[in-house]
C-alpha positions in Angstrom: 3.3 -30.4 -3.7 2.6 -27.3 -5.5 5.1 -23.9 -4.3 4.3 -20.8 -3.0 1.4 -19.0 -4.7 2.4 -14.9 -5.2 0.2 -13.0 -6.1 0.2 -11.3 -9.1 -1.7 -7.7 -10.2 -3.9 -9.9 -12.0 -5.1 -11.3 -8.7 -5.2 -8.3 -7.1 -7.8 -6.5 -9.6 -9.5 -9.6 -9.3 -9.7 -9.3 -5.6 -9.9 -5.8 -5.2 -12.5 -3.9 -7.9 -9.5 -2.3 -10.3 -11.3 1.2 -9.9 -12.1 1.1 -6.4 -9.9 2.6 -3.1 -8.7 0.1 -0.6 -6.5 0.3 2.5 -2.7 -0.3 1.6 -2.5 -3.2 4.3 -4.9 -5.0 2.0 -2.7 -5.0 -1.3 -0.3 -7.9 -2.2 3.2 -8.0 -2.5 4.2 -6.7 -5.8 0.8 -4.1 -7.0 1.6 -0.7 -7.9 -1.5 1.6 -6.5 -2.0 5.5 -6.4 -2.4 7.1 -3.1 -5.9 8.3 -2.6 -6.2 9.9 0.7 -4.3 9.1 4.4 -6.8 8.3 6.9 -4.8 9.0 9.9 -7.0 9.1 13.4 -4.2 11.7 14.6 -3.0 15.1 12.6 0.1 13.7 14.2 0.4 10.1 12.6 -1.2 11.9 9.0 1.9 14.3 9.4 5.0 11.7 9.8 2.9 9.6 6.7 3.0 12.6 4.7 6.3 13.9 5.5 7.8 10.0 4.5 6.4 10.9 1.1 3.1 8.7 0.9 1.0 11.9 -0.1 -2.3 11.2 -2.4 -1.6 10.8 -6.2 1.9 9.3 -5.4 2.4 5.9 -6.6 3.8 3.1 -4.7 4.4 -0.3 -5.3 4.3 -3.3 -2.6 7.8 -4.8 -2.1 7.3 -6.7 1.4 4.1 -7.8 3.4 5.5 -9.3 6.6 6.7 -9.0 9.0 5.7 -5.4 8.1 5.0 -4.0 4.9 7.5 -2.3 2.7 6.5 0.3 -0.2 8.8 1.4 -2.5 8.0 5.7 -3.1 10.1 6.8 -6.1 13.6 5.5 -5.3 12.6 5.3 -1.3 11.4 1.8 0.7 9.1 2.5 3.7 8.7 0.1 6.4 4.8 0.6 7.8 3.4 -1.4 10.4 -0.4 -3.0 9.7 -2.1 0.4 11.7 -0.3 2.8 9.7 -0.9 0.8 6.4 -4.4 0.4 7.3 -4.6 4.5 7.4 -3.5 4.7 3.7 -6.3 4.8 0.9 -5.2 3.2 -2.5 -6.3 2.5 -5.9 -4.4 -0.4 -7.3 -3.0 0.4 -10.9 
């Protein structure tokens, strides 16, 4: 029985066009991406994402995808549930 597959940035520029922006909550565990934009439906939730440092052109890298997803921003992990992840626009590295 074969172990557990992880995906690898290989897969993910497979999966995701290498160029193109997606949601964070969409990357695997373990791509570095650039922040595009933060699609927040409130000025309040954009705020507290900007002021935990996940502002656009800073990169990020995937450390953790459940239960919630952890980004690692410079020497700073972040803990974002799947609405708040899915508010985040990224291009994969």
């Amino acid at each position: 029985m074969p172990g557990p597959q992880h995906p690898t940035q290989q897969d993910a520029d497979q999966t995701i066009g290498h160029n193109e922006a997606v949601t964070l909550d969409t990357l695997p565990k373990g791509v570095r991406a650039r922040i595009v934009e933060v699609r927040a439906n409130s000025a309040h939730e954009r705020s507290k994402l900007m002021a935990l440092g996940l502002t656009p052109h800073t990169t990020i890298t995937v450390n953790q995808r459940f239960p919630s997803i952890v980004v690692e921003v410079g020497f700073t992990q972040i803990a974002l549930d799947m609405a708040s992840a899915s508010a985040v626009m990224v291009q994969p590295d």
